[in-house]
TIPA-447208 format. One record per residue: residue in three letters; z, x, y of N, C-alpha, C in turn; residue number from 1. Coordinates in steps of 0.001 Angstrom, whole numbers. Each point is the difference from the previous one (the first is absolute). Layout:
% TIPA-447208
SITE   residu      n_c3      n_c1      n_c2     ca_c3     ca_c1     ca_c2      c_c3      c_c1      c_c2   num
SITE      ALA         Z         X         Y         Z         X         Y         Z         X         Y   NUM
...
% end
This chain:
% TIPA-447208
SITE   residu      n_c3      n_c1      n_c2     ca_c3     ca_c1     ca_c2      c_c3      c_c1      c_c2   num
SITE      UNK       167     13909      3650     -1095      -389      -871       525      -233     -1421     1
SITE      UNK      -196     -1355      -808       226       -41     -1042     -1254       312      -942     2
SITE      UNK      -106       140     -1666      -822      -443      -854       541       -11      -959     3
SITE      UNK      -851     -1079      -564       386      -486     -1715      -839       574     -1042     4
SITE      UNK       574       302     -1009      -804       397     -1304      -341     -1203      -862     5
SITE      UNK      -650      -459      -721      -247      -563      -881      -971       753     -1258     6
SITE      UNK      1008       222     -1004      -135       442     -1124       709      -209     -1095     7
SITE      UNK      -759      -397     -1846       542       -15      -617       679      1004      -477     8
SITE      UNK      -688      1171       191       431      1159      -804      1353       627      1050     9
SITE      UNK      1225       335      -798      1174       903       255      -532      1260       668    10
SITE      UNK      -765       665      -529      -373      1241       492      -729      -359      1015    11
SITE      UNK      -460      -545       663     -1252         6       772       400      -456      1301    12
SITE      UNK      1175      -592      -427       962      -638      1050       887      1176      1142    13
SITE      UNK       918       429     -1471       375      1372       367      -855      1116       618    14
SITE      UNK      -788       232      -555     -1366       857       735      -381      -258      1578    15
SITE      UNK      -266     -1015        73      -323      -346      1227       766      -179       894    16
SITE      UNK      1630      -456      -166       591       -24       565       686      1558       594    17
SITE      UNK      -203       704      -643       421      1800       142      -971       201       649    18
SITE      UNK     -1372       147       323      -852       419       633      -114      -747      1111    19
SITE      UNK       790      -855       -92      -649      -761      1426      1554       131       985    20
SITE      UNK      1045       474      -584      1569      -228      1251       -68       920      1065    21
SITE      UNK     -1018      1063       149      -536       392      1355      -297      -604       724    22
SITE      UNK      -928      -888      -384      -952      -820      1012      1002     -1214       441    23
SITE      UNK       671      -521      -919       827     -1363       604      1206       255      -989    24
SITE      UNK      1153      -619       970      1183       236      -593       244     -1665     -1021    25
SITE      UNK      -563     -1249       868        15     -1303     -1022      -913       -56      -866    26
SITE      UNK        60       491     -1301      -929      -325     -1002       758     -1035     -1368    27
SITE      UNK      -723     -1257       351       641      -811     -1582     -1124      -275      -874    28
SITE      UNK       813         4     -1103      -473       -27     -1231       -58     -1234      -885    29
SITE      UNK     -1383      -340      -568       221     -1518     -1324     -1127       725      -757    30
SITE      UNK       425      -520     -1400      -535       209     -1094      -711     -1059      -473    31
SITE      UNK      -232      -741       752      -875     -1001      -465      -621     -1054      1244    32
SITE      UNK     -1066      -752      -184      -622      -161      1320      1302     -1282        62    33
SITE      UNK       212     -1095      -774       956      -674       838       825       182       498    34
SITE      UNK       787      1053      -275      1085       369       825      -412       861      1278    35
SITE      UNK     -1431       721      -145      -375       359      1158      -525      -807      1066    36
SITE      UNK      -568      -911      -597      -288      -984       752      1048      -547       819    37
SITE      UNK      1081      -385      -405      1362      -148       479       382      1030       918    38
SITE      UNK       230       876       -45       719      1587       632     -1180      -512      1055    39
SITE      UNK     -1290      -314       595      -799       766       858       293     -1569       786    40
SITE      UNK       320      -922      -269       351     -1430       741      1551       457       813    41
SITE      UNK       577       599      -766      1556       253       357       -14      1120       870    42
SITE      UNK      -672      1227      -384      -257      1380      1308      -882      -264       716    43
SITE      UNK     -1130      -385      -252     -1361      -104      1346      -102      1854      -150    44
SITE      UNK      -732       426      -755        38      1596        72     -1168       432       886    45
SITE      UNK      -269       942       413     -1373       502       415      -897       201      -609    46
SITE      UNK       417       395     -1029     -1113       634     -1040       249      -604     -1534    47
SITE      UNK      -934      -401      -802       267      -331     -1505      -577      1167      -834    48
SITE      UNK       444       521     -1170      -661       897      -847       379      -806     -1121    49
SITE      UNK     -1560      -472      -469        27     -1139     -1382      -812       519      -952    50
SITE      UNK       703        70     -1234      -426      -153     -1356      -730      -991       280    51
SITE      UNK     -1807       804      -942     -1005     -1172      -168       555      -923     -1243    52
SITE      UNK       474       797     -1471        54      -319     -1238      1508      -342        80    53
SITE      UNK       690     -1374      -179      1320      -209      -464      -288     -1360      -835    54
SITE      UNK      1144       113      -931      -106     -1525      -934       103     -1101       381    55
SITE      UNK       689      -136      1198         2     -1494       423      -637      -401      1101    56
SITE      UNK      -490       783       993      -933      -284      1410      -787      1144      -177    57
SITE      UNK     -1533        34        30      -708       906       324       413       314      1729    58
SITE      UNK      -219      1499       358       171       133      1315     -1473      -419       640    59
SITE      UNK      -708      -316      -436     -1487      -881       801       987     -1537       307    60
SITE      UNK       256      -416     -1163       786     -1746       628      1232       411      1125    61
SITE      UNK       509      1041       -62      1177       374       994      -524      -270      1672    62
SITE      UNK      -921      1168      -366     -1118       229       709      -403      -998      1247    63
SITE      UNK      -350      -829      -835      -692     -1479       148       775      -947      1098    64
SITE      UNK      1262       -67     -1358      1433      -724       944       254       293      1385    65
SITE      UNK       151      1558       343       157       186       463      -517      -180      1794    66
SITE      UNK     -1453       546      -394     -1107      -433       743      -128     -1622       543    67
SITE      UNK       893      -674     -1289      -865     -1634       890      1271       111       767    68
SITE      UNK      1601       450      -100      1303       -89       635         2       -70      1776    69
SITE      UNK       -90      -843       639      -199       155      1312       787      1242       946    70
SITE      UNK      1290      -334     -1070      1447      1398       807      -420      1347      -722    71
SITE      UNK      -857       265      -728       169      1190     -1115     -1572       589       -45    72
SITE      UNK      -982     -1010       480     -1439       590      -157      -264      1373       423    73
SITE      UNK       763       483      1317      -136      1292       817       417      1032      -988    74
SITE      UNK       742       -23      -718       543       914      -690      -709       821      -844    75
SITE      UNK      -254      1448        56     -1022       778      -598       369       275     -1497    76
SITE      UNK      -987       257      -879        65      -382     -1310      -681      1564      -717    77
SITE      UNK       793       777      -492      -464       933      -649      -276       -86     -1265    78
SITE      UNK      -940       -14      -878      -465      -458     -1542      1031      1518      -561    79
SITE      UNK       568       -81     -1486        51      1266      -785      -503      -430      -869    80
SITE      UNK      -626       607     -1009      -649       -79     -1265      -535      1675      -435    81
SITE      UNK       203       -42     -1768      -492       700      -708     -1135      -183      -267    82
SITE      UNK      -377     -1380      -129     -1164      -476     -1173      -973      -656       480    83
SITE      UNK      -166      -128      1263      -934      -642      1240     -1172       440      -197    84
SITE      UNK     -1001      -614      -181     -1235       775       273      -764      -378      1689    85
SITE      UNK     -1382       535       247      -223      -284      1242      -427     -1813       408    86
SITE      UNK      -255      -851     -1238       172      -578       355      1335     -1107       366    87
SITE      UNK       534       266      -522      1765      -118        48       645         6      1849    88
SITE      UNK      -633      1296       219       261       661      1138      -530     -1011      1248    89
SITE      UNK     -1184      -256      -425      -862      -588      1353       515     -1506        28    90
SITE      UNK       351      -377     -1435       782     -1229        11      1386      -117      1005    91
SITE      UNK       760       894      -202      1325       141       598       -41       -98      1281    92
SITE      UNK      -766       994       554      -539      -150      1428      -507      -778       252    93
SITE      UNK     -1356     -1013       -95      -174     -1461        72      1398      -915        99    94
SITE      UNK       675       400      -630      1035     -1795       283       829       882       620    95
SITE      UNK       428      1159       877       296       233      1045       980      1046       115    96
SITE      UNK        47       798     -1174       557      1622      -215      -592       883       821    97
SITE      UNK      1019       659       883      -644      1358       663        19       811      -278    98
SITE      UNK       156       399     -1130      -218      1379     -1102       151       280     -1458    99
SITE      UNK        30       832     -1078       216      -517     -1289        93      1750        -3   100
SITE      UNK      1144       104     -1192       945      1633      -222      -135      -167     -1062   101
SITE      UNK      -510       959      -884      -523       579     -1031      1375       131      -892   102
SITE      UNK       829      -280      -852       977       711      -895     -1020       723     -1078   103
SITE      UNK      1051       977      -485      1118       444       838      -184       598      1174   104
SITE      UNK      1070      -329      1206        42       182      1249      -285      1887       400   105
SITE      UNK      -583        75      1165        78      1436       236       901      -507      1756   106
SITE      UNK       955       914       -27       932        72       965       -83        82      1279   107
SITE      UNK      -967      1011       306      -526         1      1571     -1147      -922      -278   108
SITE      UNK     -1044      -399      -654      -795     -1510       359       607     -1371        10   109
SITE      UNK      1097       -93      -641       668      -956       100       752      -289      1367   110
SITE      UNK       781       800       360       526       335      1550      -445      -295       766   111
SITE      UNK     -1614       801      -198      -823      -216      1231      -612     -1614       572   112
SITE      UNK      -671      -529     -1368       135     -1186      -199       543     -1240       583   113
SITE      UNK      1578       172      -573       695      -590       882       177       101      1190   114
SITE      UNK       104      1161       664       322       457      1057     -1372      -809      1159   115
SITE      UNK     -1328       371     -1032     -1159      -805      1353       266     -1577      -279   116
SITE      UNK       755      -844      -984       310     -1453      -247       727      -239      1192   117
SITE      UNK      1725       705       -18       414      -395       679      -265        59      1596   118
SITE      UNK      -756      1371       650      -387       312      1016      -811     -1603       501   119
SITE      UNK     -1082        44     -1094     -1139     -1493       371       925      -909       727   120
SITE      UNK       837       -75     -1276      1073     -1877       399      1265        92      1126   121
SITE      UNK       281      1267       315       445       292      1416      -794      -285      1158   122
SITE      UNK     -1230       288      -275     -1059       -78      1357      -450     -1750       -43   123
SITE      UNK      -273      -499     -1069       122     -1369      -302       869      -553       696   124
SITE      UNK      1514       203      -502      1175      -943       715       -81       356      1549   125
SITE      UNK      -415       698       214       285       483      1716     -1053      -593       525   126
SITE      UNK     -1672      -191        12     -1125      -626       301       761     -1663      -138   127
SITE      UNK       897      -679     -1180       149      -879      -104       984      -580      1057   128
SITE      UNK       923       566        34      1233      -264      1219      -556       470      1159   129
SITE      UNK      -914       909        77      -659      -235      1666      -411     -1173       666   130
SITE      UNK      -910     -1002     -1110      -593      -851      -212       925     -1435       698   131
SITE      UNK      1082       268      -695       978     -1084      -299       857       131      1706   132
SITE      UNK       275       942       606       669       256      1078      -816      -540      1462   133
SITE      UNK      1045      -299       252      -296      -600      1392         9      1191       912   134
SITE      UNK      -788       813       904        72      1275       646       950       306      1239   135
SITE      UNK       398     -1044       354       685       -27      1229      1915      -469      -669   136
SITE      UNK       282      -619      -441      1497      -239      -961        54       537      -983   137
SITE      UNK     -1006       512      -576        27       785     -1493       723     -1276     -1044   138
SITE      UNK       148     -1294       246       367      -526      -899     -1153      -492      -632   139
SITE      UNK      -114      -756      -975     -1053      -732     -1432      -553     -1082       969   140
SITE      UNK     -1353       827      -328      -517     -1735       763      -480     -1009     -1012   141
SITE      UNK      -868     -1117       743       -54     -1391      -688      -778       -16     -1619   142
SITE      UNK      -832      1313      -166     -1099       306     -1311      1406       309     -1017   143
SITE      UNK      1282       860       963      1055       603     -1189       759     -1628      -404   144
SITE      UNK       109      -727       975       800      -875      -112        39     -1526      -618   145
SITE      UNK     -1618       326      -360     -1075      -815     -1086       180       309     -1097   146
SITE      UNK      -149      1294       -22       573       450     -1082       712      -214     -1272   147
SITE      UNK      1466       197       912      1033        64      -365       547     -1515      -233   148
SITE      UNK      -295      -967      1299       271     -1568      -760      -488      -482     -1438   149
SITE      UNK     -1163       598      -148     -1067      -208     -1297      1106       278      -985   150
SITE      UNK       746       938        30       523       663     -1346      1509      -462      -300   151
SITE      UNK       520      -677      1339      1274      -216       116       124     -1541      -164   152
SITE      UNK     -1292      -507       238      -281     -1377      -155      -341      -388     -1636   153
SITE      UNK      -347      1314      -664      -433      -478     -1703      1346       227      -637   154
SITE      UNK      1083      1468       909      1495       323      -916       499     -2003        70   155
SITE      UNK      -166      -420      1007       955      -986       386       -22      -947      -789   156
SITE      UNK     -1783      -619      -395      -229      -618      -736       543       243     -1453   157
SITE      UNK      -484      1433      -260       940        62     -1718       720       248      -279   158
SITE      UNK      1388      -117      1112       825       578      -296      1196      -909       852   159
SITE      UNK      -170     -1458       419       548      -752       362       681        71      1167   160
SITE      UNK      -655       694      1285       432       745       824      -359      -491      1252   161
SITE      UNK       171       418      1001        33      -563      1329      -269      1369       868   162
SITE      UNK      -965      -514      1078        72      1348      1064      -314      -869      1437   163
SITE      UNK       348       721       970       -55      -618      1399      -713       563       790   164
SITE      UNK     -1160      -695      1362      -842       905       667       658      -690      1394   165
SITE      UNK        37      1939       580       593      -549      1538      -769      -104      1207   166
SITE      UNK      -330      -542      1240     -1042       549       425       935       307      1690   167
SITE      UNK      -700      1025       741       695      -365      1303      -397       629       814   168
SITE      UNK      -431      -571      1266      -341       169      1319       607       263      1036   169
SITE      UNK      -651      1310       822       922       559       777      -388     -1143      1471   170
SITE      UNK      1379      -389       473       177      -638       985      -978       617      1538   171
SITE      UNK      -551      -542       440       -99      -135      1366     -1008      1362      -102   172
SITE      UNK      -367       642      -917      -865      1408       -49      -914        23       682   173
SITE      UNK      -836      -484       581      -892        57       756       455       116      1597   174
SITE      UNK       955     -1059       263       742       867      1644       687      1599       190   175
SITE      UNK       242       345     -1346       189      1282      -387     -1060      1114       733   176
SITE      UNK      -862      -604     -1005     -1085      1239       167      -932      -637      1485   177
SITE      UNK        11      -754       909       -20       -12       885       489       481       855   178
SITE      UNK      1498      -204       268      1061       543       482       136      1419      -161   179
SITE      UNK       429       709      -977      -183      1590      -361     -1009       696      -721   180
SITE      UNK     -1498      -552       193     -1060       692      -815       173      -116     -1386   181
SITE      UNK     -1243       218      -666      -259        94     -1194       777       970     -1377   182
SITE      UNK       450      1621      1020       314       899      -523      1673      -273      -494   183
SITE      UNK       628      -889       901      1504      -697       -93      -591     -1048      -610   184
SITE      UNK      -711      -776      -339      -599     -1005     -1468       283       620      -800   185
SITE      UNK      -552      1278      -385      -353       580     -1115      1358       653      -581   186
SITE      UNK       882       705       987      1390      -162      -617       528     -1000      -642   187
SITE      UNK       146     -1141       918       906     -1007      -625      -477      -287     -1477   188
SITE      UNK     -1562      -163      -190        -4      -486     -1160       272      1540     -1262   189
SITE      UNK       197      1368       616       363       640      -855      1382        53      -341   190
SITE      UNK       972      -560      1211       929      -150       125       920     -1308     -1032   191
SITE      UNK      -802     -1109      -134      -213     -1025      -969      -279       755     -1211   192
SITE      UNK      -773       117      -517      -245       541     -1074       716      1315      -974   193
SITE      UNK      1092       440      1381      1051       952      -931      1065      -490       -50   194
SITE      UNK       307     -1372       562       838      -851      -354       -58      -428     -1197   195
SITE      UNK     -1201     -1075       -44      -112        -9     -1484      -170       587     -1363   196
SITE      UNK      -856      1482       527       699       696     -1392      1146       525       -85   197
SITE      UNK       882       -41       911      1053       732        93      1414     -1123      -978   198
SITE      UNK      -320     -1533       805      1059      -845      -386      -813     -1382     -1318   199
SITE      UNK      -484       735      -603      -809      -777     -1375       529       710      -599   200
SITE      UNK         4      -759     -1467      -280       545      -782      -650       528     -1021   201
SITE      UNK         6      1155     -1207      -844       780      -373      -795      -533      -862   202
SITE      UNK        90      -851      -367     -1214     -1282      -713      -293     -1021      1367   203
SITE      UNK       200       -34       826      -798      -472       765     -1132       456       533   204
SITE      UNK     -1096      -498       860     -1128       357       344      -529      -199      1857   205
SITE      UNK       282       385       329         9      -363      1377     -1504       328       465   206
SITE      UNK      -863      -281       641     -1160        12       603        32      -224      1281   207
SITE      UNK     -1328       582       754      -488      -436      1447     -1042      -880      -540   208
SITE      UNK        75     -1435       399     -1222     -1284      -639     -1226       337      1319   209
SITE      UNK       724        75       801     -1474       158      1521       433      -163      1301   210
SITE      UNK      -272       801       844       311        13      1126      1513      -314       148   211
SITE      UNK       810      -489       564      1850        40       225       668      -935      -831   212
SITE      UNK     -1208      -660     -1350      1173        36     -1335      -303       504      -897   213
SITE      UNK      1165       134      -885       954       624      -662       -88     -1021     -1035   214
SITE      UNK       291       298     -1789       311      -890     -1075       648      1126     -1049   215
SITE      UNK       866     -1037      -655       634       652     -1088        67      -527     -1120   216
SITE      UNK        72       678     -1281      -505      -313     -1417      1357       353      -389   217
SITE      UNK       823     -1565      -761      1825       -47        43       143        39     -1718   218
SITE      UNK      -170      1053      -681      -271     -1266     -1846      1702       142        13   219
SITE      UNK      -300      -850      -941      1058      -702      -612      1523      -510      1148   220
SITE      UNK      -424      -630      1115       767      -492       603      -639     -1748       492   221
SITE      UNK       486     -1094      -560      -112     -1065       796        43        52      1640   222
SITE      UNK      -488     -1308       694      -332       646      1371      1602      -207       711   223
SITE      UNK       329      -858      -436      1979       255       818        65       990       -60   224
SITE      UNK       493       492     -1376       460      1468       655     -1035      1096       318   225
SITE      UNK     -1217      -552      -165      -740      1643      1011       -73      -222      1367   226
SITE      UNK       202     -1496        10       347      -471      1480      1153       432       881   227
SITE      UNK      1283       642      -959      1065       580       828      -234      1403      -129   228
SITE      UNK      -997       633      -917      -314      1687       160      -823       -88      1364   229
SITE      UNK      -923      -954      -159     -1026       227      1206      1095      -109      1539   230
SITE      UNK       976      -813      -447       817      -272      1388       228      1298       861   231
SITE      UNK       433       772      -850       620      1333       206     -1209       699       470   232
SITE      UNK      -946        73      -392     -1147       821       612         3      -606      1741   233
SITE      UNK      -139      -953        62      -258      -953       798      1238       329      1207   234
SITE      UNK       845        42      -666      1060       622      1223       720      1496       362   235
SITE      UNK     -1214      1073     -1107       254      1150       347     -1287       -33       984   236
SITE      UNK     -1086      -326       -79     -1026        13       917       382      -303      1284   237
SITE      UNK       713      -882       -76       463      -786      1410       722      1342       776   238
SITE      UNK      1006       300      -641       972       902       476      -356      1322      -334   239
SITE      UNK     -1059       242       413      -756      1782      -805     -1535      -401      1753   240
SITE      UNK       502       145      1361      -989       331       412      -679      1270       294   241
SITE      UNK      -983      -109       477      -931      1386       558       361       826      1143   242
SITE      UNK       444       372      -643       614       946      1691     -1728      1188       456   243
SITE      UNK      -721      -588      1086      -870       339       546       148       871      1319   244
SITE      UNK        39      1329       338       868       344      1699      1289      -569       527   245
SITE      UNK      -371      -726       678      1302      -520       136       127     -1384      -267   246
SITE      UNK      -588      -261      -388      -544     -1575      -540       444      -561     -1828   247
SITE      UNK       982      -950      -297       175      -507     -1040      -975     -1155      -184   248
SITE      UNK      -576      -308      -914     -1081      -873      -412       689      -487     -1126   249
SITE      UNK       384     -1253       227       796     -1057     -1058      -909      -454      -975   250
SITE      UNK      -358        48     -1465      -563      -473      -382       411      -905     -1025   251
SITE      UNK      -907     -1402      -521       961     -1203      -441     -1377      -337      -886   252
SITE      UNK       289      -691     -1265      -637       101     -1049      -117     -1403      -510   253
SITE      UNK      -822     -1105      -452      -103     -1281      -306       -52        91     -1632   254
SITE      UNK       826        29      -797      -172      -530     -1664      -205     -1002      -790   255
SITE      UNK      -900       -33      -871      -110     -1151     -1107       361       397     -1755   256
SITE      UNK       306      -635      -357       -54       454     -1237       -28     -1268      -545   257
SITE      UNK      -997       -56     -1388       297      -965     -1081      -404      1050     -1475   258
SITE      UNK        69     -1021     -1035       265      1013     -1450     -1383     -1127      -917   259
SITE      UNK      -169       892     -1188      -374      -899      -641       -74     -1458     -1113   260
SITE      UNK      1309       -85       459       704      -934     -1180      -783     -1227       761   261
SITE      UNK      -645     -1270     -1313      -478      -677       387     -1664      -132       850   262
SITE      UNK      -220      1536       405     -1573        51       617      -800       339      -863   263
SITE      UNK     -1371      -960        72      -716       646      -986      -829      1582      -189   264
SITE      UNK       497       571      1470     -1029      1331      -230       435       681       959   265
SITE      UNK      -440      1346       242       462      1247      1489      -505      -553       545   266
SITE      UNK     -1109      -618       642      -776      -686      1168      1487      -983       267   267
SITE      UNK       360      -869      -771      1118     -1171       285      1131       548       746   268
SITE      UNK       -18       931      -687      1634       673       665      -449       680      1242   269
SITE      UNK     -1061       542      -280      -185      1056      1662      -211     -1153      1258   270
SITE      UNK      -602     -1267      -566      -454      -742       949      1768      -898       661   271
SITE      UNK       936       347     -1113      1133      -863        29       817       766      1343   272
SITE      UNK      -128      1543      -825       664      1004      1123      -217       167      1810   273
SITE      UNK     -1384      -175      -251      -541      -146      1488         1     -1204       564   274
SITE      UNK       514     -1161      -494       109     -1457       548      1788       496       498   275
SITE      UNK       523       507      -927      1267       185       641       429      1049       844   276
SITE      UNK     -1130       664        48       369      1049      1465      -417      -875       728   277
SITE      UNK      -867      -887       429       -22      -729      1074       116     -1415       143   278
SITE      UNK       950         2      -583      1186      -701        40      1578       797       563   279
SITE      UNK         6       967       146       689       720       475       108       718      1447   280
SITE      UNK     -1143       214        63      -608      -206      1625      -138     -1091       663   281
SITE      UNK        65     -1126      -883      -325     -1581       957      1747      -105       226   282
SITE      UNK      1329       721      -824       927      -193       130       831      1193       718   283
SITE      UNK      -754       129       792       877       950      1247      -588      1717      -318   284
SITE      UNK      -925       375     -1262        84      1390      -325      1101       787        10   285
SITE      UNK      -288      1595      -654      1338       437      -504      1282      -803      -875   286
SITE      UNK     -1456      -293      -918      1061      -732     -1020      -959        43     -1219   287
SITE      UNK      1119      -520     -1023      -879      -108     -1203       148     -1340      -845   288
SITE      UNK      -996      -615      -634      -245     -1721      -474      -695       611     -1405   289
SITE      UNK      1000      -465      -914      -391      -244     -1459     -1296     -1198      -464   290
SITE      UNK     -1058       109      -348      -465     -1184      -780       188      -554     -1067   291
SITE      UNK      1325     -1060       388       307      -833     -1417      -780     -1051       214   292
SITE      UNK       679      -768      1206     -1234     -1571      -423       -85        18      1856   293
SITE      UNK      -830       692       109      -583       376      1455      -936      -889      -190   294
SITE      UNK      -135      -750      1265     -1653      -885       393     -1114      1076       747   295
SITE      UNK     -1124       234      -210      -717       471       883      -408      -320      1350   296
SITE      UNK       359      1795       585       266        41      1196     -1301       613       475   297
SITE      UNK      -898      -674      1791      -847       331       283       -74      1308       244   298
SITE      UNK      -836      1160        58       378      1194       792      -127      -119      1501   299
SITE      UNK       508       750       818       121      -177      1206      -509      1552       497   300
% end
């Protein structure tokens, strides 16, 4: 658990930071809201403890910022103030403070304080990633993976960047789960899915999209080369079967990938990715087809 202080005052900084290294061992410190403002973009903390009164950002505009921040809104917001009155108070809480600490601080209310902040935004993040999980692969499903294009799709834009979406279909899955029941389905695709978190990487995003596919969120790789990362997935799957009783169950995986260079939007690219998984299946399956200047292919 991290939290940030934001305070002008030296002492108050210090203060809080001594009373609070029980409760959390990451506590950083700014003396002023822009630089706090900064520090809480750069840590993502759990908890904020903000000076209402500083010279250059009131902590209500911090406040504010913070709240409209799509990555940062969750983040719980403790008011400090000396000089607050009650209407001050009801203000703070309106634009979306979950508490306000009286200076000077008293030690066990302060603690405690924090202690029910961070508890809240623990039970928060956990309700949230329940949400986001697919129950059967435990990987991110399609709401996480909306998400996450949204945000990787605005870095890209301002920041002159490129990311790649992969998509891929497990071969022949349905004679599968004909052939060895549902319950040997339900492996393989758990079996898939610890492939891919296992052989991605840690800025990547791997998802279950629905039923026996699979997509991955590539930033900052053009689609060639996420086209030779995806290869490798593609041929540990191959060579990684199910050993069922006495029964090996081969399983073989269809890939697409295209990026966004040149598309006008995530719809473009997702629609690019899935033209080239099947395009990849129209070309023998167990393989993988980049969309550079692919013609559209019917589904079959």
């Amino acid at each position: 658990m991290k939290i940030v202080i934001i305070d002008d005052s030296p002492d108050a900084l210090a203060l809080a930071k001594a009373r609070l290294t029980k409760e959390c061992d990451d506590i950083f410190c700014a003396n002023c809201g822009k630089d706090g403002l900064k520090m809480v973009r750069e840590e993502i903390p759990d908890l904020i403890l903000l000076d209402v009164d500083m010279p250059d950002i009131s902590g209500f505009d911090i406040c504010r910022t913070l709240k409209n921040d799509d990555d940062l809104h969750t983040i719980p917001i403790i008011f400090l103030s000396g000089t607050c009155g009650q209407q001050d108070k009801v203000k703070g809480l309106d634009i979306g403070a979950v508490d306000f600490v009286t200076k000077p601080f008293d030690a066990f209310e302060l603690r405690a304080r924090v202690r029910v902040a961070l508890r809240t935004k623990h039970l928060h993040d956990l309700l949230s990633l329940h949400a986001q999980l697919d129950p059967l692969t435990e990987l991110f499903n399609r709401r996480a993976m909306s998400e996450r294009l949204e945000r990787e799709w605005a870095r890209a834009e301002r920041h002159d960047k490129v990311i790649s979406f992969a998509m891929l279909d497990l071969d022949h899955f349905k004679k599968i789960n004909d052939t060895f029941g549902h319950s040997v389905g339900d492996r393989v695709l758990q079996n898939v899915a610890k492939t891919l978190i296992s052989q991605c990487r840690k800025i990547d995003l791997p998802v279950r999209y629905g039923g026996e596919e699979f997509a991955i969120v590539i930033p900052d790789e053009a689609a060639e080369q996420a086209a030779k990362m995806v290869e490798r997935l593609r041929d540990h799957i191959a060579n990684t079967p199910l050993i069922t009783g006495d029964t090996s169950v081969t399983i073989t995986a269809s890939f697409g990938v295209a990026d966004s260079t040149d598309r006008p939007s995530i719809k473009a690219m997702i629609e690019a990715a899935d033209m080239a998984m099947y395009q990849a299946k129209q070309n023998g399956r167990n393989r993988v087809e980049a969309a550079l200047h692919l013609e559209p292919v019917a589904k079959n």
